[in-house]
C-alpha positions, -999 to 999 in steps of 0.1 A, spaced: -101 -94 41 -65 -87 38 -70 -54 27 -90 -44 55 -60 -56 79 -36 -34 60 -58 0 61 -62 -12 99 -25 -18 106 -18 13 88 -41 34 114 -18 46 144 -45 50 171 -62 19 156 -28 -5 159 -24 12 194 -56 1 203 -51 -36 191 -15 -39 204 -24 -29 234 -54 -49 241 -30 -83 229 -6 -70 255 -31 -72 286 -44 -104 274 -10 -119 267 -5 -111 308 -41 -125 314 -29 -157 301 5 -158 317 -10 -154 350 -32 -183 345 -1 -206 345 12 -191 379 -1 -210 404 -13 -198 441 10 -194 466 14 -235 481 -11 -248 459 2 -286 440 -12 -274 409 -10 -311 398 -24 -324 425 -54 -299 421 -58 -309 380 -61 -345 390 -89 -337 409 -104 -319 378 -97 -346 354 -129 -365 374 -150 -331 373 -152 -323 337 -189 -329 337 -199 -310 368 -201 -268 369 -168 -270 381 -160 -283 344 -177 -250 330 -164 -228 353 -127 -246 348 -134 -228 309 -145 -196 317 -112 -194 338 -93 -204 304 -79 -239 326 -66 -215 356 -87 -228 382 -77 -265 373 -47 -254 382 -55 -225 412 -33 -199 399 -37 -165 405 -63 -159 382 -82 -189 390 -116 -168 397 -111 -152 362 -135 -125 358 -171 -142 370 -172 -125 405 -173 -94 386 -197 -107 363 -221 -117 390 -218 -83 407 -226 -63 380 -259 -89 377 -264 -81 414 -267 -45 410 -283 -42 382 -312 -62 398 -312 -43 431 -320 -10 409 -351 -21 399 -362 -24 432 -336 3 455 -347 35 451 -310 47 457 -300 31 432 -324 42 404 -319 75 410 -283 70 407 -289 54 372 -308 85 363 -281 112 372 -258 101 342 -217 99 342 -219 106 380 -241 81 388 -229 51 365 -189 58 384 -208 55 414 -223 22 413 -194 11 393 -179 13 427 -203 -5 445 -202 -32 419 -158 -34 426 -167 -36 462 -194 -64 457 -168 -83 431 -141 -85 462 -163 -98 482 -173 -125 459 -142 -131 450 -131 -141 487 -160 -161 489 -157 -180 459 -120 -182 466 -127 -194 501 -154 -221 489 -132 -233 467 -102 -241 490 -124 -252 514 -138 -280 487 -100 -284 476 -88 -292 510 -118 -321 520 -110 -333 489 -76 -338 496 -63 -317 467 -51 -293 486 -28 -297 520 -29 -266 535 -38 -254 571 -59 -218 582 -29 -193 574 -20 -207 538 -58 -209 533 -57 -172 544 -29 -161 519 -44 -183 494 -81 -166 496 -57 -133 496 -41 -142 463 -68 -151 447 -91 -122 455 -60 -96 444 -58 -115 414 -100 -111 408 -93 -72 410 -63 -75 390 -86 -89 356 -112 -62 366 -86 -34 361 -73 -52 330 -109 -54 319 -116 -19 323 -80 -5 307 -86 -28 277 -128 -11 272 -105 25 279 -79 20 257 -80 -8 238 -102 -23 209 -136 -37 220 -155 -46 253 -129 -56 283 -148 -76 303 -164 -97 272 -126 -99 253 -111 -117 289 -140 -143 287 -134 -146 253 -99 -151 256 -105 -176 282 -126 -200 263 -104 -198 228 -73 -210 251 -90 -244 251 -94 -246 216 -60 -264 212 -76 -295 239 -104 -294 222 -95 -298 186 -74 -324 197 -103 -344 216 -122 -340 187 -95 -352 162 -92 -384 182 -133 -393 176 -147 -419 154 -153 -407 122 -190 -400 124 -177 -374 150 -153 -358 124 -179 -360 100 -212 -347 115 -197 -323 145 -179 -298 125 -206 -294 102 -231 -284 136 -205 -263 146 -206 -244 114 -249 -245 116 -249 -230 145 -222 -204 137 -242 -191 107 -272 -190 132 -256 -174 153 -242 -143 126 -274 -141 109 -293 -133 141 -270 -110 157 -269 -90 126 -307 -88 121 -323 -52 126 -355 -37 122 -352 -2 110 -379 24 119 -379 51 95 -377 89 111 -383 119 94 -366 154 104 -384 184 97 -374 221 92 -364 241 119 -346 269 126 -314 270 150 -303 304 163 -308 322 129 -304 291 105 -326 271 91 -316 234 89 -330 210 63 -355 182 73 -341 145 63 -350 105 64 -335 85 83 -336 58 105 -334 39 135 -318 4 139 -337 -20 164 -316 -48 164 -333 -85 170 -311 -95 192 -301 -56 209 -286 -79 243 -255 -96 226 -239 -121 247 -245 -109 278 -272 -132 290 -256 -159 285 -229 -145 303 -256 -135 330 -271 -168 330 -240 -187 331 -225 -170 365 -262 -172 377 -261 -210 373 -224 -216 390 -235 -198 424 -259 -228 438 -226 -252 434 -201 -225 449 -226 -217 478 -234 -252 482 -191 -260 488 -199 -248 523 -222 -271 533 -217 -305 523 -247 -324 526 -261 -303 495 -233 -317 470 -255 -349 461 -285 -328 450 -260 -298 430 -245 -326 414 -276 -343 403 -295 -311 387 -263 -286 383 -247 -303 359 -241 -289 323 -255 -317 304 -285 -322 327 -319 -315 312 -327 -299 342 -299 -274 346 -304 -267 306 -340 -256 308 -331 -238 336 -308 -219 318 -325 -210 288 -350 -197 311 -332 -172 329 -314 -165 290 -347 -158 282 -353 -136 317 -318 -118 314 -325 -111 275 -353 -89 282 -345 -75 309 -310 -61 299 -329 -50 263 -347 -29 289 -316 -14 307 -300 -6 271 -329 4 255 -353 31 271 -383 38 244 -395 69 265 -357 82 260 -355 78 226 -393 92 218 -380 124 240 -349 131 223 -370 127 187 -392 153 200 -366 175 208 -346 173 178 -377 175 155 -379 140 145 -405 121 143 -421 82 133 -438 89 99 -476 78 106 -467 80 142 -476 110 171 -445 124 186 -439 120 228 -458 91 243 -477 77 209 -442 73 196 -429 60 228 -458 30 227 -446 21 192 -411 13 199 -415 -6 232 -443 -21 212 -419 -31 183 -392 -41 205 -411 -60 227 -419 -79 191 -385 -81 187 -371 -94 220 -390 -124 220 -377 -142 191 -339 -130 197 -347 -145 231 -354 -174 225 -331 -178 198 -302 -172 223 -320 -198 247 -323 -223 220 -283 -220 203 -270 -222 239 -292 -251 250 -299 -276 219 -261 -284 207 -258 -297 241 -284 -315 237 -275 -328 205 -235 -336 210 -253 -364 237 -255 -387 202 -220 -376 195 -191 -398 210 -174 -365 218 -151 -363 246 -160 -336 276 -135 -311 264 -146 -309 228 -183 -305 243 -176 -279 266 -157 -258 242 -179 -264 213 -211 -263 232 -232 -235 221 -227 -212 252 -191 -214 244 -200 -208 207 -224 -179 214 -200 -162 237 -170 -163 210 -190 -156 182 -209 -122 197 -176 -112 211 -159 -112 183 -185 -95 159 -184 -68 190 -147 -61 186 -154 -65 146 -176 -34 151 -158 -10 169 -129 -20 146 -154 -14 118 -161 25 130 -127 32 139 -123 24 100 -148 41 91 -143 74 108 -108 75 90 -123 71 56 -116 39 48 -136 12 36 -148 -11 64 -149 -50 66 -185 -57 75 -208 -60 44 
């Protein structure tokens, strides 16, 4: 393991990469400790300290503890989140917007747009919600134009982490978005540890040993592949002939990552933050929106379960892949090239998506479940939860990866077995 940090370290591109991406997290985290413009961030964590099992609790730890304290980057980087979510659904059924998904580069920049425009406007309405619930809960003393410059701040500090999301996928080490939730949930880890720490001892005992289950789950799944075999016959380019091969083609079991959960998780906080607005509704969010409610879980693993498939589907287009076979002379041994081989993988990875569905479903949803027997506090249940556990875990494999081929394209011998 040490070795593999020393070839990285001793790669200049590759420590440019990692230095920089610790540099715009470093300032991701500093700006969760500057608080809004007239905000009594005590007065605002006092309130939280009574909300720990709500969604506010959950969305308090994507955040990384800013919006218990309504600093600038109290939104974190869920607005985005739920635009990109937004869009991606409206191209199934815009026309507009399909077409724009066909047309490549051009067309992903374009509704990359539309998806910052969307995340402003979430942001001011999340930002707005949230002051609103602030102020009638009398955490927040504040008239219209502090409220004004508040929803302001907030909302500039939404499109702030989208930029630094986006500069870290450019130039840094792994995926931006992912790496600022990630960096979010592991700033609780001190909190939690310590909640933990403070348990009776068949809490020490039995807790850190489902943690670890569900870790080795977790790794075992997301590094599960099928490979299809392809074969690459002779053929002649310009006035060469190339030689045919074996290869093949990785289908992995679980091809989504983390981003259902991340999906399913900004899906499930928008009832409570629509709901802010009108408060006859609170009783009923906070009966059936609640993290540890049966109801909200099932719910959730549902749309996991949805959002796996469908963003295997966005990533993964079988007629694509049986075109470009066909046109490079490859071809499924046993298997007719264009639509024959086209059937076949959507067949296979429609095999394929249903247990890595339900696998992410079923780690996110069953620790909570089980830490209900544990005498765990709310912050080491939160943290250690297996959405939390899911989303640290995939991230950091991700960035592992990329790592991985940066190593490898240098000629040194990666870290992944």
């Amino acid at each position: 393991m040490f070795s593999w940090l020393t070839n990285a370290w001793k790669v200049p591109e590759l420590r440019r990469r990692v230095l920089f991406t610790a540099m715009i997290l470093a300032i991701y985290r500093l700006g969760s400790w500057i608080p809004a413009p007239g905000v009594d961030s005590d007065a605002v964590k006092s309130y939280f300290s009574s909300q720990g099992g709500t969604v506010l609790g959950l969305l308090n730890l994507f955040s990384g503890s800013a919006l218990s304290r309504f600093s600038v980057f109290a939104l974190g980087i869920m607005p985005y989140v739920t635009a990109s979510i937004i869009l991606q659904l409206l191209a199934v059924v815009v026309p507009k917007l399909e077409q724009l998904q066909k047309e490549g580069e051009a067309g992903y920049a374009k509704i990359n747009q539309y998806t910052r425009y969307l995340t402003i406007c979430l942001a001011a309405l999340q930002a707005l919600g949230y002051s609103y619930l602030f102020k009638r809960q009398g955490a927040l003393q504040a008239n219209s134009g502090r409220i004004v410059l508040i929803v302001v701040t907030l909302t500039a500090g939404t499109a702030l982490l989208m930029w630094m999301g986006e500069l870290i996928t450019k130039r840094g080490i792994g995926n931006g978005i992912s790496l600022l939730i990630f960096a979010s949930i592991i700033a609780d880890a001190p909190t939690a540890i310590r909640a933990w720490s403070a348990g009776g001892p068949v809490t020490k005992l039995f807790f850190p040993i489902l943690v670890i289950l569900v870790i080795v789950a977790i790794v075992f799944i997301q590094e599960g592949q099928r490979r299809i075999p392809i074969q690459y016959a002779k053929r002649m380019v310009g006035r060469r002939m190339t030689a045919g091969g074996s290869t093949y083609m990785p289908l992995r079991v679980n091809m989504a990552g983390v981003i259902p959960i991340i999906f399913a998780a900004a899906i499930m906080a928008f009832p409570p933050t629509i709901a802010q607005f009108f408060p006859q509704t609170q009783g009923f969010i906070n009966r059936h929106f609640t993290p540890s409610d049966a109801t909200y879980l099932l719910f959730e693993g549902f749309l996991i379960i949805l959002f796996t498939y469908f963003y295997t589907a966005v990533q993964f287009n079988p007629v694509d892949q049986a075109d470009n076979l066909r046109k490079y002379g490859g071809y499924i041994p046993g298997i007719r090239p264009g639509p024959p081989t086209a059937q076949y993988l959507d067949r296979v990875l429609t095999r394929l998506t249903l247990p890595g569905s339900i696998y992410l479903a079923l780690v996110a949803v069953l620790p909570t479940f089980l830490v209900q027997y544990f005498t765990l506090s709310q912050a080491s249940r939160t943290f250690l939860g297996g959405t939390s556990l899911l989303i640290m875990v995939g991230v950091a494999l991700d960035t592992m990866r990329q790592m991985e081929s940066q190593m490898v394209m240098r000629s040194y011998e990666g870290f992944l077995k």
